[in-house]
C-alpha positions as CSV (number, residue, x, y, z in Angstrom):
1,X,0.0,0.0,0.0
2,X,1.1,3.5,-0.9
3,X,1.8,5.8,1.7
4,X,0.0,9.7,1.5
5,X,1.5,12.9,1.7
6,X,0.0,16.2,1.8
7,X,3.1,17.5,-0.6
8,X,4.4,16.4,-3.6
9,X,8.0,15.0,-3.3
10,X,10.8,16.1,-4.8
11,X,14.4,15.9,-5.0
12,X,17.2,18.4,-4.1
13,X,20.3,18.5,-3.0
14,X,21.9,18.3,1.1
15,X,23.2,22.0,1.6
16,X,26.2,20.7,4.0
17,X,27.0,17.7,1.7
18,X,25.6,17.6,-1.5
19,X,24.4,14.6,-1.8
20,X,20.4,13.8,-2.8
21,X,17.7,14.0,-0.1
22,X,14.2,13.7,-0.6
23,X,11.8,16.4,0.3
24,X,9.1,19.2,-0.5
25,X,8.6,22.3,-1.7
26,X,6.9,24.7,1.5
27,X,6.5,28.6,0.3
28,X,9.1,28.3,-1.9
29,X,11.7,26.8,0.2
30,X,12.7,23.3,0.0
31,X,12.1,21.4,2.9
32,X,13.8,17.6,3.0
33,X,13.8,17.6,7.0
34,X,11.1,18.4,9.0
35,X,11.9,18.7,12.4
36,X,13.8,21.3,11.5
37,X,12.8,25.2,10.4
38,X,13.4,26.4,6.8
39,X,16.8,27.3,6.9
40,X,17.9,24.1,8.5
41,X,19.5,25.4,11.8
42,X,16.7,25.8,14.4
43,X,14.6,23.0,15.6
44,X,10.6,23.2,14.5
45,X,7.7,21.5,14.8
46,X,6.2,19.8,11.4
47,X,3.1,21.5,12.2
48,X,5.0,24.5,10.8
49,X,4.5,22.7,7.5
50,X,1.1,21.8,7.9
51,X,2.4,17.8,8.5
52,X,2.4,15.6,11.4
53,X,4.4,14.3,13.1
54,X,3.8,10.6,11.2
55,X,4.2,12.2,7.7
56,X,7.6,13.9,9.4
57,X,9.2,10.9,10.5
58,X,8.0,9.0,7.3
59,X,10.1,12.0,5.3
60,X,12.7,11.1,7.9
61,X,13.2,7.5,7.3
62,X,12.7,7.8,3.7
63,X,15.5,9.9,3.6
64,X,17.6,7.7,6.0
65,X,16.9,4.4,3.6
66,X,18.4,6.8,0.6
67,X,21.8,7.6,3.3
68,X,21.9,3.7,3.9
69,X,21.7,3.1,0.3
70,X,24.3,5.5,-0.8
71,X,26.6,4.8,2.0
72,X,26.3,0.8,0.6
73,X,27.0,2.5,-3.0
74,X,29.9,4.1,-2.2
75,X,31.2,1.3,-0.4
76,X,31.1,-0.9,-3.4
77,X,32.3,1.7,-5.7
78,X,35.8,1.8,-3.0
79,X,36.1,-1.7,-3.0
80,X,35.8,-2.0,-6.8
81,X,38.2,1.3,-7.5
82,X,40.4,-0.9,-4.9
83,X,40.4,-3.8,-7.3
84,X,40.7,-2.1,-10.3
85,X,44.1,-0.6,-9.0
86,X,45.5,-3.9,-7.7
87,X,45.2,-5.6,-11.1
88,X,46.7,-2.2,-13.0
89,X,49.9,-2.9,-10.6
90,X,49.8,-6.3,-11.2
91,X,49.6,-5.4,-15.1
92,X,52.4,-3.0,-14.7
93,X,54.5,-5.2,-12.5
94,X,54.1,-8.1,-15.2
95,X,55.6,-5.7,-18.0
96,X,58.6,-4.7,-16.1
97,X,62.0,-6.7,-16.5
């Protein structure tokens, strides 16, 4: 089953990190966390955004699943960039007299 929200999602981009996070669009600002007031810094209650605090903590974990998944990406990414750079040294070391 679907779950409802009362905003359309979106994605945008983590101001401190870049990365992509998952959020809504909440007069004119995007809003990906919403415990937390429009600029980020200050603690605030979803209510503030017309959500409670279910839809907040769904936005929360949905965000969390896309860190956990990322994380797991870059991970694997390391590990094959790790493997790729063994086997050009063991390429290079072959060739060498």
């Amino acid at each position: 089953m679907a779950r409802t929200f009362p905003y359309p999602l979106t994605v945008g981009e983590h101001p401190e990190t870049g990365d992509p996070v998952i959020g809504f669009v909440h007069e004119d600002m995007f809003i990906f966390d919403a415990f937390s007031s429009d600029c980020g810094r200050f603690p605030a209650p979803p209510q503030e955004y017309g959500l409670t605090r279910e839809e907040a903590n769904t936005l929360v974990g949905i965000n969390e699943s896309l860190k956990d998944k990322g994380e797991e990406i870059r991970y694997q990414a390391h590990i094959q960039l790790w493997n790729l750079a063994e086997e050009a040294v063991k390429e290079f070391n072959k060739e060498q007299p």
